[in-house]
C-alpha positions as CSV (number, residue, x, y, z in Angstrom):
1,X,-19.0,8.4,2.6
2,X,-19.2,5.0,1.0
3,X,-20.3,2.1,3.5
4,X,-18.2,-1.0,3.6
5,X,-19.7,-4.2,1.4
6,X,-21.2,-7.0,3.7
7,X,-18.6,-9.8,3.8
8,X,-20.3,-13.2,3.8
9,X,-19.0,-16.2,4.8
10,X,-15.1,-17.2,3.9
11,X,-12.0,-16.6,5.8
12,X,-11.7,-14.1,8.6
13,X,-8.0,-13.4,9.2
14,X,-6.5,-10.8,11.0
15,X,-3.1,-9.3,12.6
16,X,-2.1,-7.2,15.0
17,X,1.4,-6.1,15.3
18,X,3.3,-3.6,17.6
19,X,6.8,-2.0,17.2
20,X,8.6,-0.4,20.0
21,X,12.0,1.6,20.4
22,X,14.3,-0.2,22.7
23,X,17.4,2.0,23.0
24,X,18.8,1.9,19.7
25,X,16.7,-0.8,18.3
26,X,12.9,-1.4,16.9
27,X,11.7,-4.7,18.1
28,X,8.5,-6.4,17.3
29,X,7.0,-6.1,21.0
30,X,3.5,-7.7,19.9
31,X,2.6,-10.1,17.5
32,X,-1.8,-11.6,17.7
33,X,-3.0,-13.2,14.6
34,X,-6.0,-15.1,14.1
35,X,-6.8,-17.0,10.7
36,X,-4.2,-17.2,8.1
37,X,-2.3,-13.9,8.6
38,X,1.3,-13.9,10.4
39,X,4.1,-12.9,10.1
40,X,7.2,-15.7,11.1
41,X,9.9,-13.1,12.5
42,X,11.5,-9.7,12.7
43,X,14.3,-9.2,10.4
44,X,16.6,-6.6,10.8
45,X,18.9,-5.9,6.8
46,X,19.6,-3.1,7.9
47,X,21.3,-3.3,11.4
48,X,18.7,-3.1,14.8
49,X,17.2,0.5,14.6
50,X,14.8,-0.6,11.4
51,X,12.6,-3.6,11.6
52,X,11.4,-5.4,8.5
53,X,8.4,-7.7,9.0
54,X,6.9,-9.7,5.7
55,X,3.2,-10.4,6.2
56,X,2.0,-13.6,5.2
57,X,-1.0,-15.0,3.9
58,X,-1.1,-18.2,3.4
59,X,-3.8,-19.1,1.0
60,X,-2.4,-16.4,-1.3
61,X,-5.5,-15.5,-3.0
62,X,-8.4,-13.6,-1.4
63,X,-11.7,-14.9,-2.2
64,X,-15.7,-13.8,-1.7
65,X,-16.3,-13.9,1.4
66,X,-13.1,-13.0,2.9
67,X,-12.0,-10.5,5.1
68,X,-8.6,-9.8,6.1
69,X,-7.9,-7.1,9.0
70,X,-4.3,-5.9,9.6
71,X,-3.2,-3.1,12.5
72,X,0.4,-1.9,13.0
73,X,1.2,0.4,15.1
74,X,4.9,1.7,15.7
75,X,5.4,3.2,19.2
76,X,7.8,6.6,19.8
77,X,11.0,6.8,18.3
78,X,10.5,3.2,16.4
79,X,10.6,2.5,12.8
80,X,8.8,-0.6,10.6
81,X,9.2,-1.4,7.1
82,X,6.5,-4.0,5.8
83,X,6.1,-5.9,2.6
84,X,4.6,-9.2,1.2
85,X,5.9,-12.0,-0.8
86,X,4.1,-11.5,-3.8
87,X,1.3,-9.8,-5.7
88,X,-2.1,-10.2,-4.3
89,X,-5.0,-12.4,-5.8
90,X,-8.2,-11.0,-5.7
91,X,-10.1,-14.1,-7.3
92,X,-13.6,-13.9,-9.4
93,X,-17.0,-14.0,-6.8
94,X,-20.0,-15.3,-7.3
95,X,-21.6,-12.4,-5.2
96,X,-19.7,-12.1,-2.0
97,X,-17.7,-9.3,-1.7
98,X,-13.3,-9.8,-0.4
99,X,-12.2,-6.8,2.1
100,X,-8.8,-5.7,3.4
101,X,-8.4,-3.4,6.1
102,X,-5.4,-1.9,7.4
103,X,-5.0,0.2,10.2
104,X,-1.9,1.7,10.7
105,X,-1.0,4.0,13.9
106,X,3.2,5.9,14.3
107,X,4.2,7.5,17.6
108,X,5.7,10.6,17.9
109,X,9.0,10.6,16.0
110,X,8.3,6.9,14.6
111,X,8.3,5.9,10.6
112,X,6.0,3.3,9.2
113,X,6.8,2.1,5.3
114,X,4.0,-0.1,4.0
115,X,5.7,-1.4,0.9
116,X,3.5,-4.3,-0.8
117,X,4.0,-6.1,-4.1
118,X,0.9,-5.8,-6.5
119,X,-2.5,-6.3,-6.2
120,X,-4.4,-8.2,-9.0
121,X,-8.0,-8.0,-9.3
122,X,-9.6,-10.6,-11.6
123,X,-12.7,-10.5,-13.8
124,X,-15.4,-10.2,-12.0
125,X,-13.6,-10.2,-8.4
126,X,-15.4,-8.1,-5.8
127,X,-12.6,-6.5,-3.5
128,X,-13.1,-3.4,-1.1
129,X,-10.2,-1.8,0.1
130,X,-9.6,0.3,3.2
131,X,-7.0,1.8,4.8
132,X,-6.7,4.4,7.8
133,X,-2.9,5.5,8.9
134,X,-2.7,7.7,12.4
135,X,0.3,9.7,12.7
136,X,1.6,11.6,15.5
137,X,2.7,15.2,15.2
138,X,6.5,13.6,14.4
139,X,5.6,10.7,12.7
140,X,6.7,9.8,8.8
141,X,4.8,7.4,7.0
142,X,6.0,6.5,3.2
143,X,3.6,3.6,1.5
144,X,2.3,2.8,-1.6
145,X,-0.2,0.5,-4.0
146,X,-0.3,-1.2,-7.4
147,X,-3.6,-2.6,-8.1
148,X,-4.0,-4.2,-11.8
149,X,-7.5,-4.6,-13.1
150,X,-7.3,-7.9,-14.9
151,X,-4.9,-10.4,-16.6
152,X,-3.4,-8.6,-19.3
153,X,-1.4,-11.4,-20.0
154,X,-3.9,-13.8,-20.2
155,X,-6.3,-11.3,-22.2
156,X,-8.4,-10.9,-19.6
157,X,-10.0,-7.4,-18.7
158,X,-11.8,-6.2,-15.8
159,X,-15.4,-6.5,-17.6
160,X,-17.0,-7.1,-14.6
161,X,-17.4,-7.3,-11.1
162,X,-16.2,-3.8,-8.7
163,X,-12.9,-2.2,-6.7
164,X,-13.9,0.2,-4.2
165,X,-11.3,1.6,-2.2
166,X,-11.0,4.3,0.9
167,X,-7.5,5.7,2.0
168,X,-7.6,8.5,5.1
169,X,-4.2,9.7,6.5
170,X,-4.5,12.1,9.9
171,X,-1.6,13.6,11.5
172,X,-2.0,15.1,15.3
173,X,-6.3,15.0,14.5
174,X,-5.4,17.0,11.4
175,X,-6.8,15.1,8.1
176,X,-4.0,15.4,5.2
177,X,-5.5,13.4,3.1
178,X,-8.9,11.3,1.8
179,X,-9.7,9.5,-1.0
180,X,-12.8,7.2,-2.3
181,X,-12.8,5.3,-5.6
182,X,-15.3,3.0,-6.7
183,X,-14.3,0.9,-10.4
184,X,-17.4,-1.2,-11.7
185,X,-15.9,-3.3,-14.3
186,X,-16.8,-2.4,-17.7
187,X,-17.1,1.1,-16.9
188,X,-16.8,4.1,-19.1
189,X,-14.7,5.4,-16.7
190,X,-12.0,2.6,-17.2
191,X,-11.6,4.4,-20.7
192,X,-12.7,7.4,-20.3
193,X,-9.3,10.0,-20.3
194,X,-10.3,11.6,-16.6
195,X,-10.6,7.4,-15.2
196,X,-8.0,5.2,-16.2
197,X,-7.5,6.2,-19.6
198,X,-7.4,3.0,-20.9
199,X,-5.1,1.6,-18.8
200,X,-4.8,-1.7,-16.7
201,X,-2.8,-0.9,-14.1
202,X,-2.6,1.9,-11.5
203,X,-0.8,3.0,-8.6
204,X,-0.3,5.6,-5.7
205,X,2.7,6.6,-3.7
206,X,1.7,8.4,-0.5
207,X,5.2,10.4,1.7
208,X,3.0,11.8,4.6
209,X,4.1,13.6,8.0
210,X,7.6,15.9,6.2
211,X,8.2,19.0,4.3
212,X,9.2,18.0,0.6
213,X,11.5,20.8,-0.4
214,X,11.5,22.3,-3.5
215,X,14.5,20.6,-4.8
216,X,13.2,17.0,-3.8
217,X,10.5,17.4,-5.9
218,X,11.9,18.5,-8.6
219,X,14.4,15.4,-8.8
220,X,11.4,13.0,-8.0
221,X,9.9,14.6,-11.5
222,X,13.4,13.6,-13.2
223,X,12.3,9.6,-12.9
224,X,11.1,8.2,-16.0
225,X,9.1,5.7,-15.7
226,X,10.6,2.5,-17.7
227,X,7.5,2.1,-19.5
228,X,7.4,3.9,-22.5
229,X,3.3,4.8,-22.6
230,X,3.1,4.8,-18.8
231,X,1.7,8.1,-17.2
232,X,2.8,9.5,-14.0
233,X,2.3,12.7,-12.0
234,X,3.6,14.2,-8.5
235,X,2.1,16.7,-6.2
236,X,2.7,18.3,-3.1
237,X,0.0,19.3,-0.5
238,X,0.7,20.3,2.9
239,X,2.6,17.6,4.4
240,X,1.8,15.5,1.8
241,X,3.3,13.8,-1.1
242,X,1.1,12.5,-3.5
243,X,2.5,10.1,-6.6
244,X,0.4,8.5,-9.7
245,X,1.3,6.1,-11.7
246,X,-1.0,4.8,-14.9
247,X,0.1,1.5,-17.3
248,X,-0.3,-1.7,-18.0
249,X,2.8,-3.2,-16.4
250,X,2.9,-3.9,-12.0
251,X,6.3,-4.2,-12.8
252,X,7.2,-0.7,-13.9
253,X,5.2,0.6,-11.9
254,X,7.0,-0.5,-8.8
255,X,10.3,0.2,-10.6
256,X,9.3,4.3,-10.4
257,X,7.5,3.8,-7.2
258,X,11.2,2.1,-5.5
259,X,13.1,5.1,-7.6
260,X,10.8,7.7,-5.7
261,X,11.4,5.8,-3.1
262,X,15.0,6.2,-3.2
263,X,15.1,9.7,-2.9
264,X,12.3,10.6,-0.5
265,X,13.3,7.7,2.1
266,X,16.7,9.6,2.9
267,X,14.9,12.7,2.9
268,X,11.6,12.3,5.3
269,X,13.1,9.2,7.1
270,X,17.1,10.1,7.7
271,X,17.5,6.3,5.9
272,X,19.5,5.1,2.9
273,X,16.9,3.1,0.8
274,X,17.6,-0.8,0.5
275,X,15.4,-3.1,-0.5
276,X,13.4,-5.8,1.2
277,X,15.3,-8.8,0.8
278,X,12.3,-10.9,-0.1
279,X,11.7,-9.2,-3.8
280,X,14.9,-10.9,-5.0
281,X,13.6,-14.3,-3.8
């Protein structure tokens, strides 16, 4: 097990939110932040039993030094859908490393979407990711990440600095799934065809806490990804749902992720898919 980098000084921000079932509705019962992390309300796009919350930070790029800490937990029977407003800047350091934790926690029967825009790493940018999600024996949790190594646009590549990353998902005590990465920029592994095969940007769709039949998956393999090089594989564990995605586009990217999306939603979480209202902003 990798320890976490030592933050040094820069912003500390964190956010605690809690979702509850009231009758037929999911209401945001709890809402602490300290630093720049909040969100400003609960929306509700698609009617009162689904709560969408956009979480905000304010500085938009993450710097050396920072540390941003966000915990959601949905209560029994509620269901949360969260997003941001835009890709994530993880900006060049001069040493210090730039950590996000999130610590998510669903009831029994609840659903918990964690549905971000990108995240962008620059050249030598030190970011450590974490993220530990709790589910009760009933609980669904459907979430995903783009990280892009670099600027491509600007002809920038990830030649230096480090992403190191940690994702653990438990259901009733019972791990499902862990994973550890650790990308030093300028790495063979960046290239190398059993790393990132040359590629700048990467994702992973997690659909955790459900049976995927058969049939699901094999319609979830039908998506083609709208980038012509891009690769992209799917596998089923126990419970589990696992979906990569390899290119150099965020874009496309979330384009397959959001068409997996739309057939695994209706299928684990009862739900018709629609999309956070905040993407077409």
């Amino acid at each position: 097990m990798q320890r976490d980098p030592v933050c040094e000084q820069g912003w500390h921000a964190s956010l605690d939110l809690r979702f509850e079932r009231r009758e037929a509705a999911t209401i945001l019962a709890q809402r602490d932040h300290r630093g720049p992390l909040r969100v400003q309300k609960a929306l509700y796009p698609e009617g009162v039993a689904v709560c969408h919350a956009i979480v905000l930070h304010p500085p938009s790029g993450i710097a050396g030094g920072d540390r941003l800490e966000i915990a959601v937990t949905a209560g029994d029977g509620a269901h949360a859908l969260l997003t941001t407003p835009g890709a994530a800047k993880w900006y060049r350091s001069a040493g210090p490393w730039a950590m996000q934790s999130l610590d998510f926690e669903a009831g029994a029967g609840a659903a918990l979407e964690w549905l971000p825009q990108e995240a962008i790493v620059f050249d030598g940018g030190r970011a450590a990711m974490r993220s530990a999600i709790r589910l009760a024996a009933q609980a669904r949790y459907l979430g995903w990440e783009v990280v892009c190594l670099g600027r491509r646009a600007a002809n920038e590549r990830f030649a230096n600095g480090e992403l190191r990353f940690t994702t653990r998902i438990e259901q009733a005590g019972k791990l499902l799934w862990i994973e550890q990465g650790r990308l030093p920029g300028g790495s063979p592994l960046l290239a190398s065809p059993v790393g990132l095969a040359g590629f700048s940007v990467f994702g992973t769709l997690l659909a955790a806490g459900g049976r995927i039949a058969p049939a699901l998956l094999a319609a979830c393999r039908e998506i083609v990804p709208r980038e012509p090089l891009a690769q992209r594989g799917l596998t089923v564990l126990p419970r589990l749902l696992v979906a990569r995605y390899l290119g150099h586009s965020s874009e496309a990217a979330r384009d397959w992720f959001v068409g997996l999306w739309h057939l695994l939603r209706p299928a684990l979480l009862g739900r018709e898919a629609r999309l956070p209202r905040i993407w077409s902003t």
